[in-house]
N, C-alpha and C positions, 0 to 999 in steps of 0.2 A: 504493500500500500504506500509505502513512503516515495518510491520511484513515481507512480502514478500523484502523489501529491505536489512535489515536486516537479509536476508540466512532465513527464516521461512515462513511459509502458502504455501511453494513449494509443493504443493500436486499429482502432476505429479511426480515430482523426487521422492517422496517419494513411489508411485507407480511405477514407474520404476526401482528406486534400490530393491526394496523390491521381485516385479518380475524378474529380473536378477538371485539373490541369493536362492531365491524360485526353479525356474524351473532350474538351475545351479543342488541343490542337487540333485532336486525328479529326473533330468535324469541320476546320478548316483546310488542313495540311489536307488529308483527304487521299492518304497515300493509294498507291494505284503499283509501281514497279518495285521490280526490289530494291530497287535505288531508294525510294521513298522510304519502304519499311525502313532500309536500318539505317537512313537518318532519321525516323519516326521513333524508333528502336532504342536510339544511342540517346535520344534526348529523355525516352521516359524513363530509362532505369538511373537517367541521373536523376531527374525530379523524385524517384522512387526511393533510392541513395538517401538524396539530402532529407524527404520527412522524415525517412525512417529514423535517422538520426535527431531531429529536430524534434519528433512527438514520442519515441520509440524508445530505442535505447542510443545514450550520449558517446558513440565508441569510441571520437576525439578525445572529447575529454575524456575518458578513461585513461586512452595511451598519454594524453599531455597530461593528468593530474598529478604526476611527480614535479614535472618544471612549475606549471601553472601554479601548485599550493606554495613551493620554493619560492617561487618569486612573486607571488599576491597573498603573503598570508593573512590568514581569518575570510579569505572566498569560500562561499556553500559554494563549491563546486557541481554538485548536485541539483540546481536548484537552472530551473527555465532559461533565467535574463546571465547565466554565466557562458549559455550556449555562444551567446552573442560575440562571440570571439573578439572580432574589432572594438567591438564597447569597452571589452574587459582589459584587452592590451592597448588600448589611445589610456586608459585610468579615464573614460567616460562614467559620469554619475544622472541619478536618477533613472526614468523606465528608458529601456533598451531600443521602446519601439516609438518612441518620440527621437529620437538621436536624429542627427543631420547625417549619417553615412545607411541608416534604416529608412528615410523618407523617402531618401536618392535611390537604393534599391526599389520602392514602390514603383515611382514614379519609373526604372526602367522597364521594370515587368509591365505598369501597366501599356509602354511605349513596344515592347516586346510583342504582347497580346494584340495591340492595335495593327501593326505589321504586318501580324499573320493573317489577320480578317482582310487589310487595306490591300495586301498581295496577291490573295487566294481571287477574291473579285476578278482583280484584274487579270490574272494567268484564267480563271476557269470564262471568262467574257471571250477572251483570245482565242480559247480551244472552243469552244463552240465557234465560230466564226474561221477557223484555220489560220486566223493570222499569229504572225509574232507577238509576243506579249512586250511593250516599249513604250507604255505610258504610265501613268501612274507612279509608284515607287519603284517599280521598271527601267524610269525614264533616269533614277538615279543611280540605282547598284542595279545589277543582273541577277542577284540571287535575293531576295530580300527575306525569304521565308528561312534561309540557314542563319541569315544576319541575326533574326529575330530569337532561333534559338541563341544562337551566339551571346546576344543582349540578353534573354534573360535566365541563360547560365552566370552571368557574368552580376545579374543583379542580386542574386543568388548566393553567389560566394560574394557579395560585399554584406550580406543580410545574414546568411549565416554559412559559415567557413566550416569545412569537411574537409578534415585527410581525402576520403575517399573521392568526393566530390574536385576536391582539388586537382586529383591524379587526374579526372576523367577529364576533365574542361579540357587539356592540349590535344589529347586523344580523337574527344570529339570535334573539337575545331581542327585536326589533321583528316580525320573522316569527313568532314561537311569540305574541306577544300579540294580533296579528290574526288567525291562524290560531282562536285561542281564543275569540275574536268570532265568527267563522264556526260555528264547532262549538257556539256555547252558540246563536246564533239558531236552526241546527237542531234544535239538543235543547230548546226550549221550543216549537217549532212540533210537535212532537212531546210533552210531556209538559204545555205550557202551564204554568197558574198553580202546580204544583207544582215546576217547576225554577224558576219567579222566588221563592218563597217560601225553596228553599232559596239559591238565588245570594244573597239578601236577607241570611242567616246566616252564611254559609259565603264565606272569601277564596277569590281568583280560584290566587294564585300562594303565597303566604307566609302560613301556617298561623297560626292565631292561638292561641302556646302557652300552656297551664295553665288554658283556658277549652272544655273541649268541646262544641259545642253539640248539644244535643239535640232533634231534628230529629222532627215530627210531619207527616210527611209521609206522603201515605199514596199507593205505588205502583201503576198499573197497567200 
């Protein structure tokens, strides 16, 4: 009971948040190839990763609670708001989830979530009609649904930090950048010297801001 009192051994919540953020993407990701799955794949079992740790059991801090008590003594290590790793090593005070580096993680995820809905639109509008998808947030990165996992992996580990979750972040941003090699050599074997002309323009992952580029490209 004390793990459970303590904000841990929640294993509904962590099954429920984990399902939210799961069936949230795949009904806009909306995978279709294997290519899809296992960047669909690689991103749920980090989401799955980090509550597990965050509602479940704290496996970080277990392996860190030798340094951690050594150098914060009188921390309930134990205890929700110590999960918050960044809180606890800037020596941040008060609640965890008012802090200015937890707000900034909100506000990526919810920027993250907004991505995948603003992208999926625009690529499933494209595929129905056959054309190129090159408008919308298209018109700025080429991949903007890996970007969006990307961002909120990223908001993620600044909200709350995982050994495990750490390890994956490089892993899967090495998997979403090869992945993205595969998908761009299909989609010019298919659209040819019109998707080299815009990839030519237009960044892969990190939008290039206050410069739009205006794309004469012409769809079939």
């Amino acid at each position: 009971m004390e793990s459970i009192t303590n904000g841990y051994g929640l294993w509904t919540v962590v099954l429920i948040n984990s399902f939210i953020f799961i069936i949230f993407t795949f009904s806009f990701f909306k995978p279709k190839t294997s290519r899809d799955w296992r960047s669909f794949g690689g991103f749920s079992a980090f989401i799955i990763a980090l509550f597990t740790e965050m509602y479940g059991f704290p496996l970080t801090i277990y392996f860190l609670s030798g340094w951690l008590g050594t150098s914060f003594p009188g921390l309930n290590l134990l205890t929700h708001d110590a999960g918050h790793l960044w809180y606890t090593l800037l020596g941040l005070e008060g609640d965890p989830h008012t802090a200015p580096i937890h707000l900034l993680s909100n506000v990526l995820i919810f920027v993250g979530m907004y991505m995948i809905i603003s992208a999926w639109r625009v690529l499933h509008a494209a595929q129905q009609k056959g054309v190129m998808a090159n408008n919308g947030l298209y018109a700025y990165i080429r991949h903007p649904q890996y970007t969006a996992f990307m961002l909120i992996m990223v908001a993620f580990l600044l909200q709350w930090p995982t050994l495990l979750t750490i390890l994956m972040f490089p892993v899967l941003v090495w998997v979403y950048r090869r992945l993205a090699k595969q998908e761009e050599i299909e989609t010019i074997d298919r659209f040819g010297d019109d998707y080299v002309k815009y990839a030519e323009v237009t960044p892969a992952f990190i939008p290039a801001w206050g410069r739009r580029k205006l794309l004469n490209i012409e769809s079939h």
